[in-house]
N, C-alpha and C positions, 0 to 999 in steps of 0.2 A: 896521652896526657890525662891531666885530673880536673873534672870540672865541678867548681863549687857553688851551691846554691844556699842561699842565705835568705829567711824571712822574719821579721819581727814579728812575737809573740802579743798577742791582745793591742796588736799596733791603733787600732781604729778608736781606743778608748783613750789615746795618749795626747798632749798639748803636742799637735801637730807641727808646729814651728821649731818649738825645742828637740821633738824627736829628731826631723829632719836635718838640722844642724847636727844634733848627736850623731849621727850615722855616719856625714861625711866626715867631721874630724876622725870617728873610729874609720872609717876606711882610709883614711890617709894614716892613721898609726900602722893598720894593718901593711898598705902598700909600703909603709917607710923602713919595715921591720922584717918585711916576708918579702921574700923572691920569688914573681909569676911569669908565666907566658902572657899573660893576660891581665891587671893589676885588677881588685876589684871593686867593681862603682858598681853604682845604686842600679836599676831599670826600670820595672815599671810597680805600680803601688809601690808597698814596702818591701822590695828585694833585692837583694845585691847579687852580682856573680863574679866568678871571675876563674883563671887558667892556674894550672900548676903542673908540675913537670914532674913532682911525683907527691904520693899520697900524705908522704908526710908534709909538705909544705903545705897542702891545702887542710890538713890537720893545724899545721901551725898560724896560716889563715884562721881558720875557725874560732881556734883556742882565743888567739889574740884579737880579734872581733869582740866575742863574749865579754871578755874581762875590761875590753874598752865601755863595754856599756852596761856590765853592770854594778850594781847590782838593780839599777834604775829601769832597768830592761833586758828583757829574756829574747834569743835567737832558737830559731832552728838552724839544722841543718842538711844537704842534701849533697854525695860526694858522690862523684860519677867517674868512674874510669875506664877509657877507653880511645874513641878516635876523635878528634875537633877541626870541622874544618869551618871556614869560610867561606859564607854564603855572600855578602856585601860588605866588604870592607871597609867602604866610608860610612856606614852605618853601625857599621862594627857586629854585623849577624851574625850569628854560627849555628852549626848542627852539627851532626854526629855521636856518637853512640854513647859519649861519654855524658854529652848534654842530657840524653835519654833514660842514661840510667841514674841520672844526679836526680833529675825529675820521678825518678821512681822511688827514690831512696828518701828524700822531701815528702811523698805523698805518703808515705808509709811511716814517716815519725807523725805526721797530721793526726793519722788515722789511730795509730798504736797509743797515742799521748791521751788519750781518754778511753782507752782499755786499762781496768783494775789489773795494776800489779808492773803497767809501762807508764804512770803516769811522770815519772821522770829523762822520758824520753825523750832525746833532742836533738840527735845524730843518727844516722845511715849510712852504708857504703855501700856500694854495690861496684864491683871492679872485675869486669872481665879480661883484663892488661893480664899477660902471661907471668908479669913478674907480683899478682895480686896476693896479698895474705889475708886469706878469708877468715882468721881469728880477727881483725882487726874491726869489725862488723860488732860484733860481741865486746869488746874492749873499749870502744868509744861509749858505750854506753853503761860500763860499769862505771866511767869518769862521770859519764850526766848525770847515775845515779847516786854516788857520792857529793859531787855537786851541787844537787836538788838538796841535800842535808846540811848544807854549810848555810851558818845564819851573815848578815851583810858583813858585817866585820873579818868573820874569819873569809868571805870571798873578796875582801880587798885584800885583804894582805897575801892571799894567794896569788892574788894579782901581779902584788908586788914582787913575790916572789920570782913571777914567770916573765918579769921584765927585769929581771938580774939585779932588784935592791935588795942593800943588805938589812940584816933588823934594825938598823938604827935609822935608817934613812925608812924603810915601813911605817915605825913606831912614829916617827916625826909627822910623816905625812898627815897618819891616821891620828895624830896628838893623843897618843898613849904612851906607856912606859914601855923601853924596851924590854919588863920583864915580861909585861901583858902580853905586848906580840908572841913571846917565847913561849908562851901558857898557850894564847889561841893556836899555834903551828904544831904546840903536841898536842893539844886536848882536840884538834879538830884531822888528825892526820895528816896533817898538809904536805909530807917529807916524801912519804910514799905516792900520793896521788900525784905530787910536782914530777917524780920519779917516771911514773907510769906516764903522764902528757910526755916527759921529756924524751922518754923511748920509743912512742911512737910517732913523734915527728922526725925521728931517721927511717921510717921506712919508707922503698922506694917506689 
């Protein structure tokens, strides 16, 4: 399985009450939208986790997290693939390998994200699963670092995009003209980066 680790960015300087609500309504878009082993909820501080049964889902987790909260807040992420079991079931525990290496993968965006030159780093994979695509390490973080370029505007309407509206229900939203929308989705790429998310949440 794939285990996802999730932490808000600069969480301890945010109006606490409001983050806290933001997170669980985004985690219930996430569970409403994504298919898991495991749905994902908060735990302790600022962290969410949760199961996926292949890497693209918790890709598609990830993706759809992000865009629920921002552009008002930044995530990390931490993708672990491998084995999950259960330690305490009514407590809802787990360990195994996947938990291990999601935690490795989390610790290395921390660490990488204020090294010159990663400073748009926000994802990791680390996947020892037999069926693992080890370009997909390198690929999640071309998206972060396009990402990290996009100003609030053109990351809603990418949003919109990745929730299946069309430009005129975007343009509505965001009370601009659907030509504006059409200017921000080429002037900012948006066709090919939606392209690239969208191909790597079918891998398995």
């Amino acid at each position: 399985m794939v285990a996802l680790l999730a932490d808000l960015v600069a969480s301890r300087t945010a109006d606490r009450t409001r983050l806290h609500d933001a997170v669980i309504e985004a985690a219930a878009t996430v569970n409403d939208r994504v298919s898991s082993v495991d749905q994902l909820r908060p735990t302790v501080g600022d962290e969410l986790q949760g199961v996926y049964a292949t890497l693209g889902d918790a890709l598609a987790a990830s993706f759809t997290l992000r865009f629920s909260l921002a552009p008002e807040w930044d995530v990390r992420f931490g993708i672990g693939g491998g084995q999950v079991r259960t330690v305490d079931p009514e407590l809802r525990i787990q360990d195994g390998s996947a938990w291990w290496l999601a935690r490795e993968a989390i610790d290395w965006v921390h660490a990488f994200a204020d090294v010159k030159g990663h400073g748009s780093a926000r994802t990791a994979i680390r996947d020892e699963r037999a069926e693992a695509t080890p370009q997909a390490d390198a690929l999640v973080r071309l998206i972060d670092a396009h990402f990290a370029r996009l100003r609030d505007g053109a990351v809603n309407t990418l949003g919109g995009m990745w929730a299946g509206l069309d430009n005129a229900a975007i343009a509505q939203r965001e009370g601009i003209s659907e030509s504006a929308n059409s200017q921000r989705v080429i002037n900012n790429d948006l066709r090919p980066l939606l392209d690239a998310m969208s191909t790597l949440i079918t891998l398995p």
